[in-house]
C-alpha positions in Angstrom: 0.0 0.0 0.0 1.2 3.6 -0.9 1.7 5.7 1.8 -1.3 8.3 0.7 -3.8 5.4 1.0 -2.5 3.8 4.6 -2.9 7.8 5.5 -6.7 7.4 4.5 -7.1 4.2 5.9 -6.1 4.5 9.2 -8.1 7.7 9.8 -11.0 6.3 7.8 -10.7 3.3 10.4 -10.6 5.5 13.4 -13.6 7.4 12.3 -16.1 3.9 11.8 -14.7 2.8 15.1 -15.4 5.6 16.8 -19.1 5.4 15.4 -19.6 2.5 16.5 -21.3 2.2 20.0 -19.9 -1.4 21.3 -16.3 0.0 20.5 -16.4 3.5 21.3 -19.1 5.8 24.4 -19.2 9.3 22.9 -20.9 11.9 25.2 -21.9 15.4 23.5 -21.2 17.2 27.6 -17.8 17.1 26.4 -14.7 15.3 25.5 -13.5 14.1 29.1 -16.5 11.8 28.9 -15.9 10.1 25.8 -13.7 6.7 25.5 -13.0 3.4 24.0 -15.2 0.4 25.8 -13.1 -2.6 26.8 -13.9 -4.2 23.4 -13.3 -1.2 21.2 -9.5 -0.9 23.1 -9.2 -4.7 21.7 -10.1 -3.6 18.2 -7.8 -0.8 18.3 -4.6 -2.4 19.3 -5.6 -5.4 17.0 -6.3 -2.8 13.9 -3.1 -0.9 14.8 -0.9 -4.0 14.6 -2.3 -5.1 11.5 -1.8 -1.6 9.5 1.6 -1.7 11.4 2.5 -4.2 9.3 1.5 -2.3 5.8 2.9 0.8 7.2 6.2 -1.3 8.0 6.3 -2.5 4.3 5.3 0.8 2.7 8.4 2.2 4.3 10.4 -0.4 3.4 9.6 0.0 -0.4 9.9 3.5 -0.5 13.4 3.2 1.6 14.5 0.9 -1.3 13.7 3.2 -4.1 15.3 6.1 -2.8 18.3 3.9 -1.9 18.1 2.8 -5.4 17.8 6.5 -6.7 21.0 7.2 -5.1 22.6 4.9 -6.2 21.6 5.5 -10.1 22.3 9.1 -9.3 25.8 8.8 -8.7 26.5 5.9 -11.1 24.7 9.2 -13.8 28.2 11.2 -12.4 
C-alpha cells in the first residue's frame, strides 16, 4: 500500500470505530466523557498491529527506491 492510501485508511478506520457504539461511548457534555469500551481498546490495538505491518512494508519499499535512486544518481556522475 502507498503511503497516501494507509494515511486514509487509518483515519478512515478511526472514524467507523469511533461510530460505533460497542467499541467506542461518545458523550456530546464534552470530551473528558468520551472513551474506547473494553472491546473497542481490543479492536484498536488489533487494527493498529495489523496496519503496522502495511505501514512497516510501505516504508520499506519507498526506503529501497530512494536507496536505489542514489545509487543511479551517482553511477549518472
Amino acid at each position: 500500500m502507498r503511503r497516501e492510501t494507509l494515511k486514509d485508511s487509518l483515519y478512515g478506520g478511526l472514524v467507523e470505530i469511533t461510530k460505533n457504539p460497542k467499541l467506542y461511548r461518545f458523550s456530546s457534555i464534552g470530551k473528558e466523557y468520551c472513551y474506547f469500551t473494553e472491546e473497542g481498546k481490543q479492536e484498536i490495538l488489533e487494527w493498529i498491529h495489523n496496519h503496522a505491518k502495511e505501514i512497516s512494508t510501505a516504508e520499506e519499499i519507498i526506503l529501497n527506491e530512494r536507496a536505489k535512486k542514489l545509487v543511479l544518481d551517482e553511477l549518472k556522475r
